[in-house]
N, C-alpha and C positions, 0 to 999 in steps of 0.2 A: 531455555534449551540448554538443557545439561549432560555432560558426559552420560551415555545410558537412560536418556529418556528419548521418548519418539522422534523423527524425524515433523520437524515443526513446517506446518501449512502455508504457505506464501500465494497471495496472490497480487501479479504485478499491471497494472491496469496503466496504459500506454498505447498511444496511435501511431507511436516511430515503432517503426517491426526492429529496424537494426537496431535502436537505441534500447526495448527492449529485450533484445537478444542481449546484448553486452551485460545489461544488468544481470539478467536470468543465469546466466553461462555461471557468474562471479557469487549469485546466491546458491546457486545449486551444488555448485564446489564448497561451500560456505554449510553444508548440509541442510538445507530446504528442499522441500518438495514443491517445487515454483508450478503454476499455471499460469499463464497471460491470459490479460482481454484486450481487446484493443480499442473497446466504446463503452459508454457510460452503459446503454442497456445492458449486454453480452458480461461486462464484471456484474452486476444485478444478481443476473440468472447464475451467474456461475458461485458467488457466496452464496445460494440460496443452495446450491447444488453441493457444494465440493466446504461447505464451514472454515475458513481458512481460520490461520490462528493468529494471522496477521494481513495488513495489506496496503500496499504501496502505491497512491494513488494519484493519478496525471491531473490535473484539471483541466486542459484543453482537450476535449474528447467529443468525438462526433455523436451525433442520436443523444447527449445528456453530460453537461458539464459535470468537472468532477466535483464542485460545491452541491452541485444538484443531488450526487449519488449519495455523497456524507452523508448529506441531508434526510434523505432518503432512510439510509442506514443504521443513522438514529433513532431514527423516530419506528423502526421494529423493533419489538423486544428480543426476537431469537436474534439480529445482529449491532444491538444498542451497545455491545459490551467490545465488539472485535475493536482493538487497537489497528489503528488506521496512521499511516505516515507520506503526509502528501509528500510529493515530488516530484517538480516541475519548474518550467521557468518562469513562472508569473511572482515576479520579489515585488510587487505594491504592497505599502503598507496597511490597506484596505484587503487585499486577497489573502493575507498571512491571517488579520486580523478575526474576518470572515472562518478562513479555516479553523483556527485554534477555540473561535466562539463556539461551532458544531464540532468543536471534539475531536478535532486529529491530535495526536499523542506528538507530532513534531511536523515540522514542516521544512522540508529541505528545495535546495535550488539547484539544479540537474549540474548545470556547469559548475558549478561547485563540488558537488557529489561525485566523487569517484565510484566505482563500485565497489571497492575497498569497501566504504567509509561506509557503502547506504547497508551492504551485509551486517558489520559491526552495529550500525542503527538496528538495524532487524533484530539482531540474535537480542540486545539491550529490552528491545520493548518486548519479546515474547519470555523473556526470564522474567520482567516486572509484570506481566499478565498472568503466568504462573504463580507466581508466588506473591 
């Protein structure tokens, strides 16, 4: 995402509503085009819908964990390629391990992440899927 290219696709997948707001508020300022999901199926439908061009993903999520979704995501070829950046409070060395094995591009920890920090993440991995 560069001065004069499009406004870049975000989709933020989270079952805290306020905890998604805060982030969404801080991306969208950030210049994204933010949609939320708030459960593994409902993100599904909605990259199938809306091609994000990146996307920020919870692992504890009702109807379908977010390892489940990765997973999932992968294994399409229309979204085998979307840069995915979990983000969430599961820091086991086994859950990060897991994520970065199915291909998240990073893997951050909510309490850690400000939403400073996960925008600047974002803008980072859709400039390197660009170009």
């Amino acid at each position: 995402m560069t001065d004069g290219d499009a406004i870049a696709r975000l989709l933020l997948v989270d079952d805290d509503s306020a905890l998604a707001e805060m982030y969404a508020l801080q991306l969208t300022a950030s210049g994204f085009d933010v949609a939320t999901a708030h459960s593994g199926p409902e993100a599904l439908r909605m990259v199938g819908d809306s091609r994000p061009d990146l996307i920020c993903l919870d692992l504890g999520l009702p109807g379908m964990g977010g390892l489940e979704v990765l997973e999932r995501l992968r294994n399409e070829p229309d979204t085998a390629s979307v840069p995915v950046v979990i983000l969430t409070n599961f820091s086991e060395p086994e859950m990060v391990e897991r994520g970065r094995s199915l291909g998240a591009q990073d893997y951050l920890i909510k309490v850690d992440t400000p939403p400073a920090q996960l925008a600047a993440t974002a803008r980072r991995w859709v400039r390197q899927s660009d170009g």
